[in-house]
C-alpha positions in Angstrom: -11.1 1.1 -2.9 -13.9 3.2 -4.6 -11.9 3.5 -7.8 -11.2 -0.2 -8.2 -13.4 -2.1 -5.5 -12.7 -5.4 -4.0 -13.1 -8.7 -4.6 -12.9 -12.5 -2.5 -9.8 -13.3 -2.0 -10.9 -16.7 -3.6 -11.3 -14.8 -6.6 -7.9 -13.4 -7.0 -6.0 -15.3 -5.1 -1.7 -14.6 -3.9 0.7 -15.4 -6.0 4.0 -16.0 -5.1 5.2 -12.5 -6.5 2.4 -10.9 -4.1 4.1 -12.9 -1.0 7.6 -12.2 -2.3 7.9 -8.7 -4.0 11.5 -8.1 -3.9 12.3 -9.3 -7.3 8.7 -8.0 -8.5 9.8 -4.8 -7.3 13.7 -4.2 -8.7 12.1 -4.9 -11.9 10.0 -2.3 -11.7 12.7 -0.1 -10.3 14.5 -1.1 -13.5 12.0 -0.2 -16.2 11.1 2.9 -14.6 14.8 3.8 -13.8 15.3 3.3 -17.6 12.1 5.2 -18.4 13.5 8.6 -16.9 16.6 8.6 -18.4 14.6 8.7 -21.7 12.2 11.1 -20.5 15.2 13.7 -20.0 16.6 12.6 -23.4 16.8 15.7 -25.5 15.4 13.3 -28.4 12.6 12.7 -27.0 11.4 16.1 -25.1 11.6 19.2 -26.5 11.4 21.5 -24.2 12.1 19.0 -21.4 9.5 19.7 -19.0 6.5 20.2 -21.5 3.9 17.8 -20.2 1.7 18.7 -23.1 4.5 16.8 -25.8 2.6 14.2 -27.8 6.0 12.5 -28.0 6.1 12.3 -24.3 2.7 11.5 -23.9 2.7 8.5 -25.9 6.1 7.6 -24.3 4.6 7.7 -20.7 1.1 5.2 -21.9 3.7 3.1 -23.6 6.0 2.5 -20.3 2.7 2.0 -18.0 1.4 -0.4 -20.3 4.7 -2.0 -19.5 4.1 -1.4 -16.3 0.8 -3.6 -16.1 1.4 -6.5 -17.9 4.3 -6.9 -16.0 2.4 -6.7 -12.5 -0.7 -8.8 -14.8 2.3 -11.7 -14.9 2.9 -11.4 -11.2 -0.2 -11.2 -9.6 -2.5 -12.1 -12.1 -5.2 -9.8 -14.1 -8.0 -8.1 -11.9 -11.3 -9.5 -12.6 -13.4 -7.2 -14.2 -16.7 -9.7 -13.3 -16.6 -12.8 -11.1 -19.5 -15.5 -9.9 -18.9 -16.2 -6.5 -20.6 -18.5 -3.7 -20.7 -18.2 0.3 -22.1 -20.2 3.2 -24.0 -18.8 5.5 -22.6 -18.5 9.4 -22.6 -22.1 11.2 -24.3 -20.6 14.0 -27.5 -19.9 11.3 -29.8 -23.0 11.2 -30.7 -22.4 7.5 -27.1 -23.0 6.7 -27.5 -21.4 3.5 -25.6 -21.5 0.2 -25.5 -18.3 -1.3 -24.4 -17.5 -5.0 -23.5 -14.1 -6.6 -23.4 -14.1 -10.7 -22.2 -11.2 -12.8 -20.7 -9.5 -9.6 -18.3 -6.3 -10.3 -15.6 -5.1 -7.7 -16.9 -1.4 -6.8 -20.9 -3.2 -6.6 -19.3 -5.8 -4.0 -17.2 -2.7 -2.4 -20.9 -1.0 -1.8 -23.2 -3.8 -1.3 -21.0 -5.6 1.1 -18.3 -3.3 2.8 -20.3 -0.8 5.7 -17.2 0.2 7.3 -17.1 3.6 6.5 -13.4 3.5 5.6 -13.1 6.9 3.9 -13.7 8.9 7.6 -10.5 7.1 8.8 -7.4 9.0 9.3 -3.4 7.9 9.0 -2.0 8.5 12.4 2.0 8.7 12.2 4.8 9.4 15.3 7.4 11.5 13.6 9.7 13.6 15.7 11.0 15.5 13.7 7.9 17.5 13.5 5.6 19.3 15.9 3.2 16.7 17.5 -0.9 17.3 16.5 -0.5 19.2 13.2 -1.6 17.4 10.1 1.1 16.6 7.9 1.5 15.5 3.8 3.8 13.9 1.4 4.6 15.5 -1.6 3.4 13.5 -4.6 1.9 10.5 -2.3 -0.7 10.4 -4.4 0.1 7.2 -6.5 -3.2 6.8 -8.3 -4.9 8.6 -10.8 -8.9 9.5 -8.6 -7.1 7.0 -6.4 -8.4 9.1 -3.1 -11.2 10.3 -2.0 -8.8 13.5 -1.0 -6.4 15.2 -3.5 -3.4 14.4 -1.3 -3.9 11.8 1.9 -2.8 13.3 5.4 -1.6 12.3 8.4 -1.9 13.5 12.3 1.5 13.2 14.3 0.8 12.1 17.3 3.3 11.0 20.4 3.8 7.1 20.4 2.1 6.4 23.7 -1.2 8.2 22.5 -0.6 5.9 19.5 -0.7 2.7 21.4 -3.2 3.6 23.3 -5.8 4.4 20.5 -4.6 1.0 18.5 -5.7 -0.7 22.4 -8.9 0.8 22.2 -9.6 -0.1 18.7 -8.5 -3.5 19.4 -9.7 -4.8 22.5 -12.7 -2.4 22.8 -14.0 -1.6 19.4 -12.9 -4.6 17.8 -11.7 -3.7 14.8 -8.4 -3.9 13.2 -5.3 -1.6 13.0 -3.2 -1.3 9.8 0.0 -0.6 11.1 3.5 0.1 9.0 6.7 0.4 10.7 10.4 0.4 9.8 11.0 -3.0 11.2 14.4 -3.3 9.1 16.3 -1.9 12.1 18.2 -4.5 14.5 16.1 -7.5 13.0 17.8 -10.7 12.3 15.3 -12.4 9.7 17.0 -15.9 9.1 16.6 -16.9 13.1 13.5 -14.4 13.9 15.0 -11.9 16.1 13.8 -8.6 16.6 15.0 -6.8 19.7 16.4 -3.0 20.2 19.5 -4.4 21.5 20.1 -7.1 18.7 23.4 -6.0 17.2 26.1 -4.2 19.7 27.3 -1.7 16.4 28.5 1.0 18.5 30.9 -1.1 21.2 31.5 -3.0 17.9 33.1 0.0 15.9 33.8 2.0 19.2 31.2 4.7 17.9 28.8 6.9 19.6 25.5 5.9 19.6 23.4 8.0 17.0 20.1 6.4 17.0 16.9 8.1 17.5 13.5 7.7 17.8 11.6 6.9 14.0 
């Protein structure tokens, strides 16, 4: 957020790539899969891992511009400036009309966002590793000054503790969760089924049952 800002959704609106990404994204796969074989090319790199090639350099810039106007054809080009009117609340007598001019993503992101979004934290549940340690992914950082930290962190935490501190940001806070899960297992899309118990695998293939908690 405060290296690109934000804007009304009116203002950028979906598209139906940002509502259906899959083919969006094995495109991307594609040209980036196709990108690193010629990165590793002795033709093009010499010494392979020399980050400081001009050859490579230009290479890299030439695949992300790629990169963009492809996701510019999908979604749309960010607005770099936008005009933009609201209505006041219904409750307000005054029922106002109010219009911004000349507006820029990161001044809407600091006139009208107070939610002081960089003093949040990512909790995760992973068992795997010892619960209340802080935890990061190696190259998670996606963005160039994309972060207000070098590399984001997470707290593991036990699952109950985790539903109860989404509760209490819910119902007594009231504010909203951002919540990511791997909601691929036992889910049956076409008739909207989603239960733990969905698919009977194990009796199915007379297997042992493997699964775990993730």
């Amino acid at each position: 957020l405060h290296k690109y800002g934000i804007v009304p959704k009116s203002v950028f609106p979906e598209t139906y790539s940002s509502r259906n990404t899959e083919d969006l994204v094995d495109i991307l796969n594609d040209l980036l899969q196709t990108a690193a074989c010629r990165i590793r090319s002795p033709q093009l790199v010499a010494p392979m891992d020399d980050d400081d090639n001009p050859k490579m350099e230009h290479f890299k810039r030439h695949i992300l511009n790629q990169v963009y106007r492809i996701l510019c054809i999908h979604l749309g080009t960010p607005p770099t400036t936008f005009d933009w009117s609201y209505r006041q609340s219904r409750n307000n007598n005054n029922n106002k009309i109010h219009r911004l001019t000349h507006q820029t993503p990161q001044a809407f992101l600091n006139k009208y966002v107070t939610l002081p979004y960089q003093h949040y934290v990512t909790l995760i549940q992973d068992p795997r590793h010892d619960y209340y340690q802080r935890y990061t992914v190696r190259h998670g950082q996606g963005m160039v000054n994309g972060s207000v930290v070098p590399h984001p962190t997470f707290l593991n935490i036990p699952a109950e503790e985790m539903k109860q501190v989404c509760l209490t940001l819910l119902r007594d806070e009231r504010l909203p969760v951002w919540f990511a899960c791997n909601v691929g297992v036992e889910l049956d899309d076409d008739d909207g089924l989603w239960d733990e118990h969905l698919y009977n695998l194990q009796g199915f293939y007379n297997t042992k049952d493997n699964s775990c908690d993730s």
